[in-house]
N, C-alpha and C positions, 0 to 999 in steps of 0.2 A: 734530423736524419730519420728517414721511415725505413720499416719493416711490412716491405710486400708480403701479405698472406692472404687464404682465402678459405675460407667455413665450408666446407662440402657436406650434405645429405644424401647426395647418390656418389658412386664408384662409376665414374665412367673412364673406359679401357677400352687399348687397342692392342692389338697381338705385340706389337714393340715394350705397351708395357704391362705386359704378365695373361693380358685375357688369350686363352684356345678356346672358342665357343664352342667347337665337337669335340671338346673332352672336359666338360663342369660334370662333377661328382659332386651329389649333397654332402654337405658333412666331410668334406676336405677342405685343406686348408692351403692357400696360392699366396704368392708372391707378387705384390706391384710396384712397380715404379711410375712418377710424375714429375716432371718440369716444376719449378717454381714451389713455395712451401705452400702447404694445404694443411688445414685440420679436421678429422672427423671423430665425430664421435665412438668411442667405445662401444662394444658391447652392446648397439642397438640396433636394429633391423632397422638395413636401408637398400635402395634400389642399387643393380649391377645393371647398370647397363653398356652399349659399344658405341661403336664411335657415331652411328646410326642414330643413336638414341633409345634404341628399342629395347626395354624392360625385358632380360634373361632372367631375372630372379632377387631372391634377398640374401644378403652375404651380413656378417656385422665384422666390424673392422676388430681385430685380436691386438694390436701394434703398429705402432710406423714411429720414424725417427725424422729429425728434419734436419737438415742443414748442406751446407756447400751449393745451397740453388734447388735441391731437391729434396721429394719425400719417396722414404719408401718404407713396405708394410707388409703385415700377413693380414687377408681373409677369411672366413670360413664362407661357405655356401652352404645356407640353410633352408632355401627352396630354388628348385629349379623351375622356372614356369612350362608349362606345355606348349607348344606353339600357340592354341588359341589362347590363350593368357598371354602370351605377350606383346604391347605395345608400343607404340612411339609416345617418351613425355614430352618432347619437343612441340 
């Protein structure tokens, strides 16, 4: 018997689960929710992106919990990109 999970290095979010992209504050801390269990790492700078794809900034993950089908977690946001700084990683 398996255990579906899945290693994440970017945050990618859609307003359903916790992103408002016209209102990220550096240095605040949000709430996400995800389908299916994920893991990420701690306390390292990683990409926030939307549903888009497109790179809003670096958050490091503070917490998440898994179980019943889903994960959920606190952020911080530790850079907000400028428009010109931000891209598509897709």
């Amino acid at each position: 018997m398996g255990f579906k999970t899945e290693l994440n290095w970017i945050l990618k979010l859609n307003k359903q689960q916790g992103l408002d992209e016209t209102n990220l504050i550096e240095n605040e801390t949000y709430e996400f929710f995800k389908r299916e269990h994920r893991i990420y790492p701690i306390d390292i700078p990683i990409e926030l992106v939307n549903e888009d794809w497109t790179a809003l900034g670096q958050v490091i993950i503070l917490e998440y919990t898994i179980g019943g089908g889903h994960t959920n977690g606190k952020y911080k946001i530790i850079e907000i990109y400028p428009k010109e700084k931000q891209r598509q990683l897709q």
